[in-house]
mmCIF file as gemmi writes it, N, C-alpha and C atoms, coordinates in Angstrom:
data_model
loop_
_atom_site.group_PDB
_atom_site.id
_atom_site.type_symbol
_atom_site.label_atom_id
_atom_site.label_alt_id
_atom_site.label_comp_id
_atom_site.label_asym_id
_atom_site.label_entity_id
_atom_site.label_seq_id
_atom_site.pdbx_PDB_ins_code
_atom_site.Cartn_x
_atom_site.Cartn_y
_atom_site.Cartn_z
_atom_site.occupancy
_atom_site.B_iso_or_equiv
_atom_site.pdbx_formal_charge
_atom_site.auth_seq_id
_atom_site.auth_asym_id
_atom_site.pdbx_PDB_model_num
ATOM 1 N N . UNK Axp A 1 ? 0.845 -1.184 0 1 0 ? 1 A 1
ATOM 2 C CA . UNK Axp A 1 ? 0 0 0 1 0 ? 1 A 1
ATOM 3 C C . UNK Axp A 1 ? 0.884 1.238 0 1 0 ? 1 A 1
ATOM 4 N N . UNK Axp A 2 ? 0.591 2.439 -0.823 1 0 ? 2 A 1
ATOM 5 C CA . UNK Axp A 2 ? 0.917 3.583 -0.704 1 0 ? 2 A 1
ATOM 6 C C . UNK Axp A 2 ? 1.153 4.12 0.677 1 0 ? 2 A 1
ATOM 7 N N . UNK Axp A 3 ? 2.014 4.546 0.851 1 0 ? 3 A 1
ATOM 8 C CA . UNK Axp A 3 ? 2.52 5.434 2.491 1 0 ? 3 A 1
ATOM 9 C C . UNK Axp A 3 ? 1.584 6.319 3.073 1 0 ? 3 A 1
ATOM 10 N N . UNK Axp A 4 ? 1.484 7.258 1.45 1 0 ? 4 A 1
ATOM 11 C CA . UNK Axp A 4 ? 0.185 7.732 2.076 1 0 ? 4 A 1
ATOM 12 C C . UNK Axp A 4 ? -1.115 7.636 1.792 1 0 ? 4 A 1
ATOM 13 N N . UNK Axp A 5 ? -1.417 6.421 1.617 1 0 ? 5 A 1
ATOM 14 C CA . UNK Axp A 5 ? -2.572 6.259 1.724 1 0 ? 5 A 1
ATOM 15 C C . UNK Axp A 5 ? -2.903 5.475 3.061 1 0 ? 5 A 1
ATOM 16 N N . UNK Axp A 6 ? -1.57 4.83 3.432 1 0 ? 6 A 1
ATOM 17 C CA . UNK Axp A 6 ? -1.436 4.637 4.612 1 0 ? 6 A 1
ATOM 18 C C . UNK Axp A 6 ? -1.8 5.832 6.361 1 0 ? 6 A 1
ATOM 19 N N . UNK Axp A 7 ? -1.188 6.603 5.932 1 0 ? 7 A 1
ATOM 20 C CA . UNK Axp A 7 ? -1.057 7.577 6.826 1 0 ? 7 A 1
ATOM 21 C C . UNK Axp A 7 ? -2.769 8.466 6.539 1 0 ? 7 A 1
ATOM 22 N N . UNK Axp A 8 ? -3.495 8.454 5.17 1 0 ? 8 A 1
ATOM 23 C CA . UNK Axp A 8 ? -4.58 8.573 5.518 1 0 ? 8 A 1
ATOM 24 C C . UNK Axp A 8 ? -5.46 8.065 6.118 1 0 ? 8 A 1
ATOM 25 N N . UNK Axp A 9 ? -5.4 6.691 6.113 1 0 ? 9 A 1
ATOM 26 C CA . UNK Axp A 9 ? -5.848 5.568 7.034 1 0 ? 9 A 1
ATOM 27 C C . UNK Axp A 9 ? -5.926 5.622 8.592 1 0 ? 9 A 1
ATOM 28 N N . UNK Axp A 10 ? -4.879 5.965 8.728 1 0 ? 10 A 1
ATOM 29 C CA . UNK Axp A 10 ? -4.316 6.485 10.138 1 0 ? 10 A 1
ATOM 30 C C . UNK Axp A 10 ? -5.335 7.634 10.466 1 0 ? 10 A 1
ATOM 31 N N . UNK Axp A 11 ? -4.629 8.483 9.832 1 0 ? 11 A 1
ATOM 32 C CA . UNK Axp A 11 ? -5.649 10.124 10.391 1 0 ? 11 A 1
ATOM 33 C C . UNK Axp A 11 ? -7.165 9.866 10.566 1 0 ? 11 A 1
ATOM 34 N N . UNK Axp A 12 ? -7.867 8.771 9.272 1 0 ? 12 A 1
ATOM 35 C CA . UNK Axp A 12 ? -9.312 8.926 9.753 1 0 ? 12 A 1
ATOM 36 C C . UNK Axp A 12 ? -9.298 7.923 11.107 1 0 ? 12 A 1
ATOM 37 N N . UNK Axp A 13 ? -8.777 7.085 11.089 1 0 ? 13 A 1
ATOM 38 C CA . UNK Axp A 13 ? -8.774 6.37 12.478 1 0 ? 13 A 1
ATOM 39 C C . UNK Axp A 13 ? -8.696 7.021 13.874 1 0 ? 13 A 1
ATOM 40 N N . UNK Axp A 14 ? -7.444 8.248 13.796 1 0 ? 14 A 1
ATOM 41 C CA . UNK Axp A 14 ? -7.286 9.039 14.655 1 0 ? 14 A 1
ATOM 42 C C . UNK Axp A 14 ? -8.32 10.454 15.074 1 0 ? 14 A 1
ATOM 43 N N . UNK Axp A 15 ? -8.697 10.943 13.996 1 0 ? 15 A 1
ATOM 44 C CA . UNK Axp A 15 ? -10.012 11.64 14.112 1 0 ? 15 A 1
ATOM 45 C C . UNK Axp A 15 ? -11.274 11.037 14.518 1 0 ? 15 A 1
ATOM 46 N N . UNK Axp A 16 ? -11.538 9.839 13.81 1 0 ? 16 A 1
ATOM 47 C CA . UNK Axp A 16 ? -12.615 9.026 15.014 1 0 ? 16 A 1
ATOM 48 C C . UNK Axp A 16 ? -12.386 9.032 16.562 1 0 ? 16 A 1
ATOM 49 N N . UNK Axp A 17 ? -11.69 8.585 16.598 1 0 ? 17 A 1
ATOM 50 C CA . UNK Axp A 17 ? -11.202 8.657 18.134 1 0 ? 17 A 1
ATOM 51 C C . UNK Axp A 17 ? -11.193 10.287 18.659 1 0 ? 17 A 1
ATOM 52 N N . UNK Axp A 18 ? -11.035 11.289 18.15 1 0 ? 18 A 1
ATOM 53 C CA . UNK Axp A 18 ? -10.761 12.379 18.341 1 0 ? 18 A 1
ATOM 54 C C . UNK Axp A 18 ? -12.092 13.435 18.308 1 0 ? 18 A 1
ATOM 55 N N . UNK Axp A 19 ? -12.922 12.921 17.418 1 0 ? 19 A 1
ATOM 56 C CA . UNK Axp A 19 ? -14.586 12.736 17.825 1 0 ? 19 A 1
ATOM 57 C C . UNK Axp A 19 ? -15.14 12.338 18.67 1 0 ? 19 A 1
ATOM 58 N N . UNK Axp A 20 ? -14.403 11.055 19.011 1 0 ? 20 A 1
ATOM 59 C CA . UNK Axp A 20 ? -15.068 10.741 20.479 1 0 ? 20 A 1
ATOM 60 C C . UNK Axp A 20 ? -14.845 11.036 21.17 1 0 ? 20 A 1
ATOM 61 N N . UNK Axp A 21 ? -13.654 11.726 22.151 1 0 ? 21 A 1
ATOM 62 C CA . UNK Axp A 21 ? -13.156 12.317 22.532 1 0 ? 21 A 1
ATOM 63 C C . UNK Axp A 21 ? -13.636 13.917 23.09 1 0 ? 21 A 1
ATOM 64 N N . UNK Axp A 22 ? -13.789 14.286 21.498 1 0 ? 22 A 1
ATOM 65 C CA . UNK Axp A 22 ? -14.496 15.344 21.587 1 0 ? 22 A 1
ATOM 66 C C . UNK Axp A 22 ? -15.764 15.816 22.223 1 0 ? 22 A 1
ATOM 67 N N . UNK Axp A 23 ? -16.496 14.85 21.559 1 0 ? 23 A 1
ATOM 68 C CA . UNK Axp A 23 ? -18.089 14.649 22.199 1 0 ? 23 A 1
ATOM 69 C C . UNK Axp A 23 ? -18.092 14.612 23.956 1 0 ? 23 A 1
ATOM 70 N N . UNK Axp A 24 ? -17.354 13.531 24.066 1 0 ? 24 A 1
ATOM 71 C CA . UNK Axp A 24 ? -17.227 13.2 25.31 1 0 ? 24 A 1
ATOM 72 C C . UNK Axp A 24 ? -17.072 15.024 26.561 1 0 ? 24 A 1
ATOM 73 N N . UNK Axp A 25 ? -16.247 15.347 25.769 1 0 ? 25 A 1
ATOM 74 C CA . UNK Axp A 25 ? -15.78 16.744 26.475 1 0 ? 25 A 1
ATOM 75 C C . UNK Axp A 25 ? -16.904 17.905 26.758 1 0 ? 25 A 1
ATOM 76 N N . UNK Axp A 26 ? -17.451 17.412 25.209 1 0 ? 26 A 1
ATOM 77 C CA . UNK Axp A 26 ? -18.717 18.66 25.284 1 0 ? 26 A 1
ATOM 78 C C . UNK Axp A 26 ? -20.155 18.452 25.902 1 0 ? 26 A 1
ATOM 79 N N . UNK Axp A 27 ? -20.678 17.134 26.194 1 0 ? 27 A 1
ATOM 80 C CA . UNK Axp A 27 ? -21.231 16.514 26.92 1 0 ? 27 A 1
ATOM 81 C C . UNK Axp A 27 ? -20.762 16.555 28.303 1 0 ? 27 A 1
ATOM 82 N N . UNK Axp A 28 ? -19.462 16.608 29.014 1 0 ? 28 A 1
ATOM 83 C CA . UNK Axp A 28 ? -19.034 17.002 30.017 1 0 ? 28 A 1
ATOM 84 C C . UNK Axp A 28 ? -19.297 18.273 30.147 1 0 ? 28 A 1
ATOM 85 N N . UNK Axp A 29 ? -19.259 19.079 29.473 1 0 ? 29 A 1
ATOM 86 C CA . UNK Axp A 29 ? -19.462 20.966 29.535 1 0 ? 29 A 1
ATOM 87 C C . UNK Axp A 29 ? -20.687 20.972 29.917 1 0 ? 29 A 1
ATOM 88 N N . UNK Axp A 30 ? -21.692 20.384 29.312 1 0 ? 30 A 1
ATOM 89 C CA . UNK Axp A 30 ? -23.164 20.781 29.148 1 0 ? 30 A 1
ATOM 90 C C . UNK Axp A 30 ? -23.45 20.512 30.636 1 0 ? 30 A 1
ATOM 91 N N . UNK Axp A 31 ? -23.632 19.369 30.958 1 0 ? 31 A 1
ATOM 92 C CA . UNK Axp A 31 ? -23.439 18.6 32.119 1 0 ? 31 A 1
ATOM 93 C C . UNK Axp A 31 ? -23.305 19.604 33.393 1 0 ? 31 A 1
ATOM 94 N N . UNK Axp A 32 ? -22.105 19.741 33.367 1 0 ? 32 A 1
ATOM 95 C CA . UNK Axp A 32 ? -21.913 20.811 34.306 1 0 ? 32 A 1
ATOM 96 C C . UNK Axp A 32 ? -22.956 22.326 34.124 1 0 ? 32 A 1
ATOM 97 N N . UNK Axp A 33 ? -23.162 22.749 33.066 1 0 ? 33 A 1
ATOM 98 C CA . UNK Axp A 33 ? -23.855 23.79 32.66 1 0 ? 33 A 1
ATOM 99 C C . UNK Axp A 33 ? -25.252 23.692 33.931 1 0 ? 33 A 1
ATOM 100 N N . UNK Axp A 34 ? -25.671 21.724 33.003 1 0 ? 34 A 1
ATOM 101 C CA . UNK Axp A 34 ? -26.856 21.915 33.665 1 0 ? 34 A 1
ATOM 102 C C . UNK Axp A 34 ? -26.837 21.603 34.998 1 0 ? 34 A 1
ATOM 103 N N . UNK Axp A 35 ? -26.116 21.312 36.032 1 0 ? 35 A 1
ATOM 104 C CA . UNK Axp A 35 ? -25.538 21.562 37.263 1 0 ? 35 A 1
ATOM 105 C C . UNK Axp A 35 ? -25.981 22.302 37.886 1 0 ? 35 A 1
ATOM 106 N N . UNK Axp A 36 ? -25.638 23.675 37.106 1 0 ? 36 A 1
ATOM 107 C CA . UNK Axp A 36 ? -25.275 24.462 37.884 1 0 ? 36 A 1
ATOM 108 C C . UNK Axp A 36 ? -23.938 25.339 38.141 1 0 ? 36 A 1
ATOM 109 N N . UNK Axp A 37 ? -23.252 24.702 37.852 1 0 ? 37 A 1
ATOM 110 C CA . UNK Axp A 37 ? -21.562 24.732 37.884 1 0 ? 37 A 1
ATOM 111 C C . UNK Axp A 37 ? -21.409 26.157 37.497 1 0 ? 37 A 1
ATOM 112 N N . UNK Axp A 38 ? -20.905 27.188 38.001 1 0 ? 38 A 1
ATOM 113 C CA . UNK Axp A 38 ? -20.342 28.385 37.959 1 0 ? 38 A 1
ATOM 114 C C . UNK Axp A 38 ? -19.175 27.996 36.715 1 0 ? 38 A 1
ATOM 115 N N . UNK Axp A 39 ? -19.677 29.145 35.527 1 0 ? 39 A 1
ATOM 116 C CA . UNK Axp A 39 ? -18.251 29.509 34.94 1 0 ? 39 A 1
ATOM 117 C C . UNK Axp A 39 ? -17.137 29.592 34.941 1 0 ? 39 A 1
ATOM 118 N N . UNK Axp A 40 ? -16.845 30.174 36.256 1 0 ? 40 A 1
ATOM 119 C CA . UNK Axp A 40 ? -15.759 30.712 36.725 1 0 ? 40 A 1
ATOM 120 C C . UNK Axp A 40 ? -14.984 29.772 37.738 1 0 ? 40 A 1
ATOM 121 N N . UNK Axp A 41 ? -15.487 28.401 37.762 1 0 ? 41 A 1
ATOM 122 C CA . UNK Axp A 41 ? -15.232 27.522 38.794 1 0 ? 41 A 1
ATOM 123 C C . UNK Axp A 41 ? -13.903 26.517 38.658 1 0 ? 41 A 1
ATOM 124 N N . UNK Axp A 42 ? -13.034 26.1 39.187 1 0 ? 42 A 1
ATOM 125 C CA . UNK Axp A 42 ? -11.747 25.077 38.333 1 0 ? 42 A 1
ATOM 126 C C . UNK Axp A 42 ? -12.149 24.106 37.833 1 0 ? 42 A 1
ATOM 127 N N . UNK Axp A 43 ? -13.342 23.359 37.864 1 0 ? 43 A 1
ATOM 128 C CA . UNK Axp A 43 ? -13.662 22.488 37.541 1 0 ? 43 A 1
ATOM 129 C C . UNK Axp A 43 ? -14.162 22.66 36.012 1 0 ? 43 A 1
ATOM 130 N N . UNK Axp A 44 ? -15.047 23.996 35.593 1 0 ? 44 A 1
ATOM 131 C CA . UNK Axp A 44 ? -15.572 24.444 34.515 1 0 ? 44 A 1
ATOM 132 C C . UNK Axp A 44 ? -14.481 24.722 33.613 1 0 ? 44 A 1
ATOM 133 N N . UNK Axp A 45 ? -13.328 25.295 34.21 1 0 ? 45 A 1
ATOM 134 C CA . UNK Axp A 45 ? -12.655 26.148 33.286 1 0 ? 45 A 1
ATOM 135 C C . UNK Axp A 45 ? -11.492 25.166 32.553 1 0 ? 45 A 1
ATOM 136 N N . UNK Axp A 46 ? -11.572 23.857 33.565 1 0 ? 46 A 1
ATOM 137 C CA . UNK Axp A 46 ? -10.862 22.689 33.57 1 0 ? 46 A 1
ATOM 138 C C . UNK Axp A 46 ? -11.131 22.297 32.112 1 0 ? 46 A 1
ATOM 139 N N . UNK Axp A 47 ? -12.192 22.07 31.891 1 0 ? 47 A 1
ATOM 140 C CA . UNK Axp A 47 ? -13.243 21.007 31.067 1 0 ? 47 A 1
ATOM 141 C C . UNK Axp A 47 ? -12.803 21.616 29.984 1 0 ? 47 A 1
ATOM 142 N N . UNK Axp A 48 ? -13.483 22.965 30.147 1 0 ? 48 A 1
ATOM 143 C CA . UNK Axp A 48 ? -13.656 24.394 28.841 1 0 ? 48 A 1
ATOM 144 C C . UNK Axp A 48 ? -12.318 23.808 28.175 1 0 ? 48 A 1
ATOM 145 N N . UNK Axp A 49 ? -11.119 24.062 29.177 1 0 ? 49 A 1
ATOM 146 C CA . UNK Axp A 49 ? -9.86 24.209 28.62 1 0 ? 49 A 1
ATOM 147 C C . UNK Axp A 49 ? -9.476 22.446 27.311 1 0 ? 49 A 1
ATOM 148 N N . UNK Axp A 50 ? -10.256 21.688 28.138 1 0 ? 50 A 1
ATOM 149 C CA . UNK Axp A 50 ? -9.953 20.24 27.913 1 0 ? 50 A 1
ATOM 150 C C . UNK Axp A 50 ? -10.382 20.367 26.401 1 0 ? 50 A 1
ATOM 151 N N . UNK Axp A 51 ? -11.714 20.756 26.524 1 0 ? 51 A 1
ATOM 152 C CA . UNK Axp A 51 ? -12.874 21.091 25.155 1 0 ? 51 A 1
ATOM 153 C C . UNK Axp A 51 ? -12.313 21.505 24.147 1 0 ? 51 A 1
ATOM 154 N N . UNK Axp A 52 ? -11.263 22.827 24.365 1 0 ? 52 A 1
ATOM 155 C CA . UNK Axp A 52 ? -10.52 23.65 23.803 1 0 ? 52 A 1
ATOM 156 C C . UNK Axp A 52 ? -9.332 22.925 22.854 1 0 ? 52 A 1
ATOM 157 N N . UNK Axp A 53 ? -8.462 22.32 24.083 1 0 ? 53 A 1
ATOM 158 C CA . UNK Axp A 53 ? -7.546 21.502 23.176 1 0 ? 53 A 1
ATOM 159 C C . UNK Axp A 53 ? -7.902 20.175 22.376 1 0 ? 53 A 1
ATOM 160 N N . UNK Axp A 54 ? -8.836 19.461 22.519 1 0 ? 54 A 1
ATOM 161 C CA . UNK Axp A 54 ? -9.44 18.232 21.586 1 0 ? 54 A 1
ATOM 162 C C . UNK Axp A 54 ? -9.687 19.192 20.721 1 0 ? 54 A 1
ATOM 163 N N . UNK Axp A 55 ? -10.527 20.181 20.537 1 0 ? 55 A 1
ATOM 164 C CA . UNK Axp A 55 ? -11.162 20.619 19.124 1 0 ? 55 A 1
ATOM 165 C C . UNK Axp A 55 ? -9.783 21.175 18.393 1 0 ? 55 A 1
ATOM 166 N N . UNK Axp A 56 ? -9.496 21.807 18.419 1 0 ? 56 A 1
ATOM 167 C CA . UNK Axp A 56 ? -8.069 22.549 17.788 1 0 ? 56 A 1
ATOM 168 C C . UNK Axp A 56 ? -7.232 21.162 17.269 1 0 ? 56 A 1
ATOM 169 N N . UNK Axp A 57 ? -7.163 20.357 18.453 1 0 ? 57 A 1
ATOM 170 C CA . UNK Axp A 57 ? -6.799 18.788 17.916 1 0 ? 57 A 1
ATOM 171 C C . UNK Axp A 57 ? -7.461 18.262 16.556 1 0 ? 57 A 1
ATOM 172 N N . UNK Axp A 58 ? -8.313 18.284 16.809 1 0 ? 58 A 1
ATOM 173 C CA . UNK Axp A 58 ? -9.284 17.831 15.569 1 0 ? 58 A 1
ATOM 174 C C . UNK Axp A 58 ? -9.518 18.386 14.33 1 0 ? 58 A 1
ATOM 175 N N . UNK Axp A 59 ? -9.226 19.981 14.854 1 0 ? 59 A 1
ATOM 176 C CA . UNK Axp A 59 ? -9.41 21.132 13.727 1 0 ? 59 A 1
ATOM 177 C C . UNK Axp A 59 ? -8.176 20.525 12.693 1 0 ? 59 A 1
ATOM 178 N N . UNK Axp A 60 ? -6.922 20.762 13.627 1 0 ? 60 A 1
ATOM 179 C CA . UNK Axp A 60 ? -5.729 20.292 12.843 1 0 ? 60 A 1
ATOM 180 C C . UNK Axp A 60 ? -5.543 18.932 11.739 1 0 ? 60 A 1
ATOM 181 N N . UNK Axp A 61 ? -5.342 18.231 12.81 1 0 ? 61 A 1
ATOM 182 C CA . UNK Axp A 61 ? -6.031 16.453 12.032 1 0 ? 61 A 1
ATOM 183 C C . UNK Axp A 61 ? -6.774 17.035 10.377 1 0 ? 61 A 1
ATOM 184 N N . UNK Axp A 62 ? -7.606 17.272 10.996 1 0 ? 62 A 1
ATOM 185 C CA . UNK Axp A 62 ? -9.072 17.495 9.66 1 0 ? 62 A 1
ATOM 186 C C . UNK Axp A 62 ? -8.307 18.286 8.39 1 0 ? 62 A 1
ATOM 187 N N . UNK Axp A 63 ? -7.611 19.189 8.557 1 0 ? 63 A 1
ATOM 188 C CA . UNK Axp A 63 ? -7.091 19.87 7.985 1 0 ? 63 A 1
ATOM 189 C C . UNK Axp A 63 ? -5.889 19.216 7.126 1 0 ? 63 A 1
ATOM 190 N N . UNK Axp A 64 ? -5.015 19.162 7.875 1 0 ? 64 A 1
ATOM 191 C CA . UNK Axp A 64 ? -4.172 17.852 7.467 1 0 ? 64 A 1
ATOM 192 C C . UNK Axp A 64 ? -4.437 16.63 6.594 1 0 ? 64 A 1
ATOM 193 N N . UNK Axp A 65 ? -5.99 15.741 7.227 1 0 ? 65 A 1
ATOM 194 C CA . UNK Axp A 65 ? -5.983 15.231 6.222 1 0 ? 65 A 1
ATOM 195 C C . UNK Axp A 65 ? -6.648 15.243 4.936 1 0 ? 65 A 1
ATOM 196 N N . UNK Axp A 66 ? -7.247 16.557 4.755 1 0 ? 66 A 1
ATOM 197 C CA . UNK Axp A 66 ? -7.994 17.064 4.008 1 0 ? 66 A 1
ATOM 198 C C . UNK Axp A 66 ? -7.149 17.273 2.687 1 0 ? 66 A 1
ATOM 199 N N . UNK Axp A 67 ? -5.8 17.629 3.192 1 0 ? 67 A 1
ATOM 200 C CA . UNK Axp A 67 ? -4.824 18.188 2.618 1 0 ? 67 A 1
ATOM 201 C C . UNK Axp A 67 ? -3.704 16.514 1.419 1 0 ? 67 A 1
ATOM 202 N N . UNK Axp A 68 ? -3.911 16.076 2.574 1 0 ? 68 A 1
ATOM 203 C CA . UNK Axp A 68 ? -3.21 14.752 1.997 1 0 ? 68 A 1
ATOM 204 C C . UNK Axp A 68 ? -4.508 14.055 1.266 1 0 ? 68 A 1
ATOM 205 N N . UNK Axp A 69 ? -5.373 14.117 1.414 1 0 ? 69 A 1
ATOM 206 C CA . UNK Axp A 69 ? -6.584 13.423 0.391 1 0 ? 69 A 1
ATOM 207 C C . UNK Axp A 69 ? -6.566 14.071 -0.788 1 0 ? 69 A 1
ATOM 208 N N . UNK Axp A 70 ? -6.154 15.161 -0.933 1 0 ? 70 A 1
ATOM 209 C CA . UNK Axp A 70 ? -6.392 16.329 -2.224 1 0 ? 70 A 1
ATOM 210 C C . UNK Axp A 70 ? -5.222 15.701 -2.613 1 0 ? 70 A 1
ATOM 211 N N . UNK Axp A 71 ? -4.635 15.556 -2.443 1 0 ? 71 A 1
ATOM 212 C CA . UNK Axp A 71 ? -2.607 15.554 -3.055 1 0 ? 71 A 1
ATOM 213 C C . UNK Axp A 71 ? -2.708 14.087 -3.527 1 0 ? 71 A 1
ATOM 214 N N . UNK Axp A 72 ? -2.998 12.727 -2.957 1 0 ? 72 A 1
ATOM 215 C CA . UNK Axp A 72 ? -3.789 11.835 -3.4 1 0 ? 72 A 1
ATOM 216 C C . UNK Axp A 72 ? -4.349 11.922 -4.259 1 0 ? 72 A 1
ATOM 217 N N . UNK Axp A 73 ? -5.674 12.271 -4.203 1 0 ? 73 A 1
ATOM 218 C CA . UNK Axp A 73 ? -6.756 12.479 -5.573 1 0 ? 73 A 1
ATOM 219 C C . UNK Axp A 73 ? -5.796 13.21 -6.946 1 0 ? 73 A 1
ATOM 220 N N . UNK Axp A 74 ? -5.014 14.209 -6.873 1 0 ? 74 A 1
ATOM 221 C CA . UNK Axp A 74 ? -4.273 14.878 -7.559 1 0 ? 74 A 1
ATOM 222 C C . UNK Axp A 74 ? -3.777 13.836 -8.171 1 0 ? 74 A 1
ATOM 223 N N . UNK Axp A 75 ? -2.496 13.489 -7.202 1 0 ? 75 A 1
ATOM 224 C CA . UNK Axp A 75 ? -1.3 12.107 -8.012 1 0 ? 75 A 1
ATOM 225 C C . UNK Axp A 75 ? -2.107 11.276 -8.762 1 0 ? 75 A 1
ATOM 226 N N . UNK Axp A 76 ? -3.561 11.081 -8.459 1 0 ? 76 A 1
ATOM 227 C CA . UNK Axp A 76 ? -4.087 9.705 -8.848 1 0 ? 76 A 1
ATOM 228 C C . UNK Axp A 76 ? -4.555 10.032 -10.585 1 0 ? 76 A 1
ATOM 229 N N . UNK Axp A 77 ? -4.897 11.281 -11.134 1 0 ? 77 A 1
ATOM 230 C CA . UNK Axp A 77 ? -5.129 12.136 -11.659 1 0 ? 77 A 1
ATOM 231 C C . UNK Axp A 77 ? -4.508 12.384 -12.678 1 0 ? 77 A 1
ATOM 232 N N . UNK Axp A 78 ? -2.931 12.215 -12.624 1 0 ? 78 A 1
ATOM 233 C CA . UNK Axp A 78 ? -1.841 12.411 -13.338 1 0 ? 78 A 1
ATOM 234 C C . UNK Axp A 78 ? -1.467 11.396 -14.098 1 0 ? 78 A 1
């Protein structure tokens, strides 16, 4: 198999997981929301922060392999 088609393989594998992940976090946010849980609390800002870095995680990933699927489709093209 191609390397990178390999390594695309990978990324959607890793973005699944990184979805779940995700979800998981924002379902933790809400959660607390519906609590009660003060904004401003370590526990909230904990989460927020957690929320924060999975998505940007994911943003990246997505991007990335968005990028190597195009370059793929391209080579394949030629």
């Amino acid at each position: 198999m191609d390397y990178r088609k390999g390594l695309l393989l990978a990324s959607v594998a890793r973005l699944y997981s990184l979805g779940v992940d995700l979800e998981a976090a924002r379902a933790k946010l809400k959660e607390l929301v519906e609590q009660g849980v003060g904004y401003d609390s370590h526990e909230m800002i904990r989460s927020y922060q957690n929320f924060k870095e999975l998505d940007q995680q994911w943003k990246t990933l997505e991007q990335q392999y968005l990028e190597l699927r195009d370059e793929i489709v391209k080579d394949g093209r030629n």
